[in-house]
N, C-alpha and C positions, 0 to 999 in steps of 0.2 A: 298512486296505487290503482290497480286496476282490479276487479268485481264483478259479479253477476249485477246488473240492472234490477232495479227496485220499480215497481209502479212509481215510485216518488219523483225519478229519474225522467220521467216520461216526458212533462214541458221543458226539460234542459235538452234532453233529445230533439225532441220537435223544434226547439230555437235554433239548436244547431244543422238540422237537417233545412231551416227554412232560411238559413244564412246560405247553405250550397246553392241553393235555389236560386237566392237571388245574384250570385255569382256566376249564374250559369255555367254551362260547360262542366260543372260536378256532377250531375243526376240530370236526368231524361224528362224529372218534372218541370214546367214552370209557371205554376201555379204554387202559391205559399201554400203548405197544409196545415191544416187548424189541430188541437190536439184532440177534441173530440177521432178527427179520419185515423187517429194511429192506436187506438187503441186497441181493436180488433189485431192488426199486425202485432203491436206489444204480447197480445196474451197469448199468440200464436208460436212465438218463440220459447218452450216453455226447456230452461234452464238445462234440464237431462238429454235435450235432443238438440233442439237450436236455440243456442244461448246470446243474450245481447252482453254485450259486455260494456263497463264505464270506465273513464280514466279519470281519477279525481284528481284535482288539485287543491288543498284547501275545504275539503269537502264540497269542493263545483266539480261539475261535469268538463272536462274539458275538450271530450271526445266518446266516441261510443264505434264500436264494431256490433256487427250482428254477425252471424252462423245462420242461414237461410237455407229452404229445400230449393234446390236448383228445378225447377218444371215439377212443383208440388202436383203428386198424385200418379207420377209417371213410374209405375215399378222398377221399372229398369233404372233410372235416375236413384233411387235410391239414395245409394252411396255415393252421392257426389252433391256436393253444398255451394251453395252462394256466399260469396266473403265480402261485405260491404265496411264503410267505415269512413267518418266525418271528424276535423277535429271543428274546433270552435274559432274561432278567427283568432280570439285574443289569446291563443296559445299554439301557434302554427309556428311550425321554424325550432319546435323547442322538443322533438326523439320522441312526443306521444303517436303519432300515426306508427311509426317504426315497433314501439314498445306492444299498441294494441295488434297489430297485423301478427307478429311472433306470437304472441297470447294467443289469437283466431287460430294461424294453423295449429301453433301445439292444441289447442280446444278438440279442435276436428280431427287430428290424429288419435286421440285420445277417447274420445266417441267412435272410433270405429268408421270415419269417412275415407272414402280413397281418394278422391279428388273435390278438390277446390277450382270454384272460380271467380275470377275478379273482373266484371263487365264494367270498361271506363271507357267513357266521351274520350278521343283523341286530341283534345283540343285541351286534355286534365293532365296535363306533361308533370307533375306532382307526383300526382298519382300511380301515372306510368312508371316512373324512376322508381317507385315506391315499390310495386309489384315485381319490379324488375330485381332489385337490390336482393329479394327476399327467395328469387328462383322461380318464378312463374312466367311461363312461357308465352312468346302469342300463339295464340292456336284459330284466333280466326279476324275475320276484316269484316267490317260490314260497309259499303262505303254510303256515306253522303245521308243516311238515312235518319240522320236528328237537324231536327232544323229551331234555331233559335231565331226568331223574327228574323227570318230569310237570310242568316248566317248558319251553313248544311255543318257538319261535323260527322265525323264516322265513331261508328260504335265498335270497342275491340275488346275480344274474349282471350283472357289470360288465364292460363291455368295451370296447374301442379298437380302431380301424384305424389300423394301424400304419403305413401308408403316408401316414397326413392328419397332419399338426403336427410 
């Protein structure tokens, strides 16, 4: 079952965002983040504009997407949103990234954004197949510019118009 995210949600999120972490190659961080640092980003998400979304299993978190302002504050960006999304180790391989990603664009179409985008580590071949599957385009290369303890990785911008398909 998939949901609006609760404050309750918040250390299943945070466990899950600090498993990519430490898998590297998922997220830009690498440093674990405590759940005190996500709260500020939690309440910033507020459900009517950018919603976090949870995928439960059994009433567990088994995954979570966010709805994000893409270059928050930029008017012209506006309409066009950040599409993020983690499952949990113990439940990867099993149609939840696939079921939340579909839940995210319909969200976004439906809130009135025109474009989505999906910023992934190239070295996140998961992820990419993922964005790929769902019609998001690449639209940009960065090369070499995330360095894992001196393993470089390029950062790539995938994206959709949300109004076309």
């Amino acid at each position: 079952m998939i949901r609006i995210a609760q404050f309750k949600d918040l250390e299943s999120i945070t466990e899950i965002y600090n498993q990519a972490i430490d898998a590297k190659f998922q997220t830009g961080f690498t440093e674990r983040v405590k759940l005190d640092d996500r709260v500020g980003w939690f309440t910033e998400h507020q459900p009517d504009k950018y919603p976090i979304f949870v995928y439960l299993v059994d009433d567990a978190v088994a995954g979570w997407l966010s709805v994000s302002p893409y270059r928050a504050g930029r008017g012209a960006l506006r309409y066009t949103v950040e599409i993020s999304y983690f499952v949990h180790n113990d439940y990867k391989k099993m149609g939840i990234g696939s079921q939340l990603l579909l839940h995210g664009i319909n969200a976004a179409r439906q809130l009135h954004y025109k474009t989505a985008i999906a910023i992934i580590l190239d070295k996140n071949a998961a992820s990419v197949k993922l964005v790929e599957k769902f019609g998001f385009q690449k639209w940009a290369h960065l090369p070499g510019v995330a360095d894992f303890d001196g393993v470089e990785c390029n950062h790539v911008y995938y994206g959709m118009k949300l109004n076309e398909g």
